[in-house]
N, C-alpha and C positions, 0 to 999 in steps of 0.2 A: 637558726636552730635553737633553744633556746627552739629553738637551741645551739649552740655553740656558735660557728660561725655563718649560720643562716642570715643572717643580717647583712650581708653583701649584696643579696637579692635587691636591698632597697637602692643601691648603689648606683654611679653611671653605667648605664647599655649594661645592667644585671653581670658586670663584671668580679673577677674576685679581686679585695682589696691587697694593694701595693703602698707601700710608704706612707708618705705623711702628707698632712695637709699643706705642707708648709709651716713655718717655726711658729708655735704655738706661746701667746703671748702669759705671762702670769697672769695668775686667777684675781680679780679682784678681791680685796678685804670681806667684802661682803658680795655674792653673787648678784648684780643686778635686776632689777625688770626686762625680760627680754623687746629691746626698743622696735627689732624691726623681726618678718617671721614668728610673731606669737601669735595667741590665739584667733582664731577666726571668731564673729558673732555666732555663730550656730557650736561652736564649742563653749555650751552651755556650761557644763559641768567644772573644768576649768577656770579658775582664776589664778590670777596673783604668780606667772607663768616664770621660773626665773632657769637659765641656761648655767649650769655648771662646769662646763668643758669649753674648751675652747679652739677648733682647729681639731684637722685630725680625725682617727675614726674611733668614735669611744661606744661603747652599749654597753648592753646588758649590765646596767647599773642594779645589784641588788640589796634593800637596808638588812641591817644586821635584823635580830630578835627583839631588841630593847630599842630599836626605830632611831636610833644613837650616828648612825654612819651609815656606809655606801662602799659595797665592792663592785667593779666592774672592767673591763679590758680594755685595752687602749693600743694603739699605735699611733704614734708621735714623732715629733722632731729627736734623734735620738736614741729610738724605740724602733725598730726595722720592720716588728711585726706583734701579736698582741704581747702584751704584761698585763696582769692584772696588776690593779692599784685598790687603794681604797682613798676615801675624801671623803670630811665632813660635810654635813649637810647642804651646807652654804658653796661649795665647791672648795675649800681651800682644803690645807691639808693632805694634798694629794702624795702619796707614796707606793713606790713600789713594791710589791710584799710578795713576786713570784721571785725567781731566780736570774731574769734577766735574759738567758738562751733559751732556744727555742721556739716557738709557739705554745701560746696557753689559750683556754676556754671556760669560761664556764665557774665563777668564782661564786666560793658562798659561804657564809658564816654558819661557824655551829650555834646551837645555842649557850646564851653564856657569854658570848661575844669572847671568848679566850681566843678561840683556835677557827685558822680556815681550812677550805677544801678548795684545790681549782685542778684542772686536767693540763699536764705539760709534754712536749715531745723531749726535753731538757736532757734525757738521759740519752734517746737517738744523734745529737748532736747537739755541740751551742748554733749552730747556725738554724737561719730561717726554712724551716723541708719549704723545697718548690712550691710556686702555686700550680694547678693542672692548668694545662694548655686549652684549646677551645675546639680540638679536631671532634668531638661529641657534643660540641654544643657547651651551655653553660654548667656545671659540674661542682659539686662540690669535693675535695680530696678528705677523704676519712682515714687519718693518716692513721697506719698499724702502727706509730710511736707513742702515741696520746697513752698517757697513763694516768690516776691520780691520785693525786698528792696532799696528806693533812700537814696544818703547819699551824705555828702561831700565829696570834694575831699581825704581829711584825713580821711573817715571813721565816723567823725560825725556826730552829726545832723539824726542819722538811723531812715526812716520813712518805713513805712510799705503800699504798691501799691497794695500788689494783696489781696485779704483775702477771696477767693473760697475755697471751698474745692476740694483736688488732686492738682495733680501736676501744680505748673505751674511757669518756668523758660525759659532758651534758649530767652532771651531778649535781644537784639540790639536797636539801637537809629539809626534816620533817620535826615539829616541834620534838618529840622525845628523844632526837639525835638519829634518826636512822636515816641512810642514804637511799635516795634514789638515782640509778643512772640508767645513760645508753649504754651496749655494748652490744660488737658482733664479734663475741666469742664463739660463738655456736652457729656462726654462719649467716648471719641476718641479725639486722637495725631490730633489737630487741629492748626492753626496760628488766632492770633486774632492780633489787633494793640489797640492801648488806646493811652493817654495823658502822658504826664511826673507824674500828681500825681494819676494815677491811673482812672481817672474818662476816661469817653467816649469809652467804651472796645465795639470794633466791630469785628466778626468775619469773618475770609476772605476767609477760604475753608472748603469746603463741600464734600468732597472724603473721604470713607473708607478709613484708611489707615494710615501710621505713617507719616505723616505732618510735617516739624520741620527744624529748622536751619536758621530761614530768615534773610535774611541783607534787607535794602534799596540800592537802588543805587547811587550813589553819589548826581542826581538832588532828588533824594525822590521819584521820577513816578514809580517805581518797583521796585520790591521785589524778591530776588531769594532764594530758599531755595529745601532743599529734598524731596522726596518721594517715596510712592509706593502704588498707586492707587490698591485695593486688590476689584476685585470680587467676587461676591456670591459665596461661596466654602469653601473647607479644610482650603486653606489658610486664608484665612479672617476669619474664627469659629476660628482658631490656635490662630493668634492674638488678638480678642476679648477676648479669652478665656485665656491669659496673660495677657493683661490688664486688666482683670478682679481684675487678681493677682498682679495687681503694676507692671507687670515685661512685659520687648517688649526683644525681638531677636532682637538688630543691624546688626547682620553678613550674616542677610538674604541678599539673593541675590536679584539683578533686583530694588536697590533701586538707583533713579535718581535723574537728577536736575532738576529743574522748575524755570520757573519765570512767574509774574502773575500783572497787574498791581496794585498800591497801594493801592486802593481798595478793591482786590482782583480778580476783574474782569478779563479777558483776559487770565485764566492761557494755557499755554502753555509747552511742553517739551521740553526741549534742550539738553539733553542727552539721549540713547539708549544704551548703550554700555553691559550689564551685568555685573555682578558685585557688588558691591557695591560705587556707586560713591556721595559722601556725601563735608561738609565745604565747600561749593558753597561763593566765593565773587566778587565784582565787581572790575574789574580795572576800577581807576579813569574817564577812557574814555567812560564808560557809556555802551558802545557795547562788549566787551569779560567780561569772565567769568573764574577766577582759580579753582579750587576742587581740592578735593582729589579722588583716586579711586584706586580701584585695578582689576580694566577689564582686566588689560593685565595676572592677574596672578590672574582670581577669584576663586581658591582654597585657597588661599596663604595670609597670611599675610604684601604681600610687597606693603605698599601702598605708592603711589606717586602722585607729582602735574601733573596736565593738564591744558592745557588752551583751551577754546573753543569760539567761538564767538556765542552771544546770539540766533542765527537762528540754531543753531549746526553745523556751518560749521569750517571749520579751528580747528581742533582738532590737540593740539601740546600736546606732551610732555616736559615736565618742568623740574623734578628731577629725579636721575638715578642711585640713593642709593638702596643699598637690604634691607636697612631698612624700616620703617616707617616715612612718609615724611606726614603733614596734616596741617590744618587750618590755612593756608596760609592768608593774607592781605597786601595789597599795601599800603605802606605811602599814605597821600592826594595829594602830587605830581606826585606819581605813578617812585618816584627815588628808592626805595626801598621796598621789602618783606619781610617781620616777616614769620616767619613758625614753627612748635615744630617737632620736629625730633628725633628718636634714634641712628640717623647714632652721630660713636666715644662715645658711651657712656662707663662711667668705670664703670660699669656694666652692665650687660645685663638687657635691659630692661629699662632703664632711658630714661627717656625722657626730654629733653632740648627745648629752645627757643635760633632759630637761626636769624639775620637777616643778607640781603644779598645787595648790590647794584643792580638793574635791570637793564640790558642790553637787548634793544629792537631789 
């Protein structure tokens, strides 16, 4: 997901993630070269690959404004189920800067790097909400607790932004401070944008369908995020009829990328490919687009980056791991990419945060 916790898809037998990797070791002083699982030769673009996590299931790594630091979620030795944390570049420094209960999603820095945003269930309970069972198949739970939360950079100061009832998380920040999120306040995986404190919540699409994941683009004029436009039919009653139940299918196929402008207006497709192609970001340049997807192997769990230019032309491939490769973001220079990844993990199934040099 991303948004949120979509990233279990890349996981073992596409299950949803449970505990820990096992006791996760300290961060080196300095983040090493990744010795075993880095780059493949066809990961051209890619150098100088270094792994900042260690053990455990960490993503959705995202730099702040000033390319200074790294917020992103974790569950760890310790940790039952996500926290967001933040860590310096290098991996060290790591700290935890949500509440500690509940489940969180979805962390991001305002501009300014003073204050964050992340989505918690913390007020529904300190404990973990359940994961959904598997009598549907694979599922994701859109828990009605998720709510979200500005705070300081340290995690103080927690003020409370959304207060609807259902879900509503998958918030990003646009350089002039405005949010974008999901929400099914209105009955349907929609994007709304709002203010920093919450006031001024406008909705920005209007399509059946699971909505979700939007960034801004680096000037703020657009917005790119997932989808899957569902017509009158089976499929559309399917997923009404889970949301009903709290719970959406991520693993459905034929979900793509969009972008639309900051209003909402103009949306447009820029992917086709089948598949599930989701974590849509902008390179700094304003004109291409990174994702994740797995088109080339849409039975299969192997998902990897692409790039594409926002008209859908120039479709590259990026990573070339049998792993799970996702939620990729470009420094604000556009010199470097964060990504969370399985490739080298010492266990199966771990999921780490890798960043890399970008060669154009």
């Amino acid at each position: 997901m991303r948004k949120g916790t979509w990233w279990r898809v890349g996981l073992i037998g596409l299950v949803a993630m449970v505990g820990c990797g096992g006791e996760e070791p300290a961060a080196p002083a300095i983040a090493p070269p990744v010795a075993s699982g880095g780059t493949t030769a066809e990961e051209v673009h890619l150098t100088n690959l270094r792994q900042l996590t260690f053990g455990g299931q960490n993503a959705e790594a995202y730099y702040s404004f000033d390319g200074s630091r790294l917020i992103f979620q974790t569950t760890r030795e310790g940790v039952p189920c996500d926290q967001i944390y933040t860590m310096a570049l290098d991996g060290t420094d790591a700290r935890m800067v949500s509440t500690g209960d509940g489940r969180t999603t979805c962390g991001y820095f305002f501009p300014g790097g003073d204050s964050i945003l992340y989505a918690s269930t913390h007020l529904g309970g300190a404990e973990c909400p359940p994961d959904p069972g598997f009598e549907q198949g694979y599922v994701w739970a859109i828990y009605d607790s998720y709510d979200i939360f500005r705070a300081n950079s340290d995690g103080s100061g927690l003020t409370r932004i959304t207060e609807t009832d259902g879900y509503d998380a998958e918030a990003t920040i646009g350089p002039d401070g405005r949010v974008v999120f999901t929400s099914v306040r209105d009955g349907d995986m929609e994007i709304y944008s709002m203010n920093g404190d919450g006031s001024d919540v406008r909705r920005l699409t209007n399509s059946p369908g699971p909505d979700g994941g939007p960034f801004f683009s680096p000037d703020g004029s657009k917005i790119v995020f997932r989808g899957r436009p569902l017509e009158p039919g089976p499929d559309l009653d399917e997923y009404q009829s889970r949301l009903d139940q709290g719970l959406w299918s991520p693993s459905a196929t034929d979900i793509d990328v969009f972008v639309m402008d900051g209003d909402g207006s103009n949306r447009r497709q820029v992917t086709d490919l089948g598949g599930a192609s989701f974590a849509p970001f902008w390179h700094p340049d304003g004109e291409r687009i990174i994702f994740a997807s797995n088109w080339h192997n849409p039975e299969g769990r192997n998902f990897d980056l692409f790039m594409i230019h926002e008209d859908g032309t120039g479709l590259e491939r990026i990573t070339f791991d049998d792993t799970f490769d996702s939620f990729p973001m470009f420094s604000p220079d556009g010199r470097h990419l964060v990504f969370a990844s399985n490739r080298g993990g010492r266990v199966e199934g771990d999921t780490n945060v890798f960043i890399a040099d970008w060669v154009e």
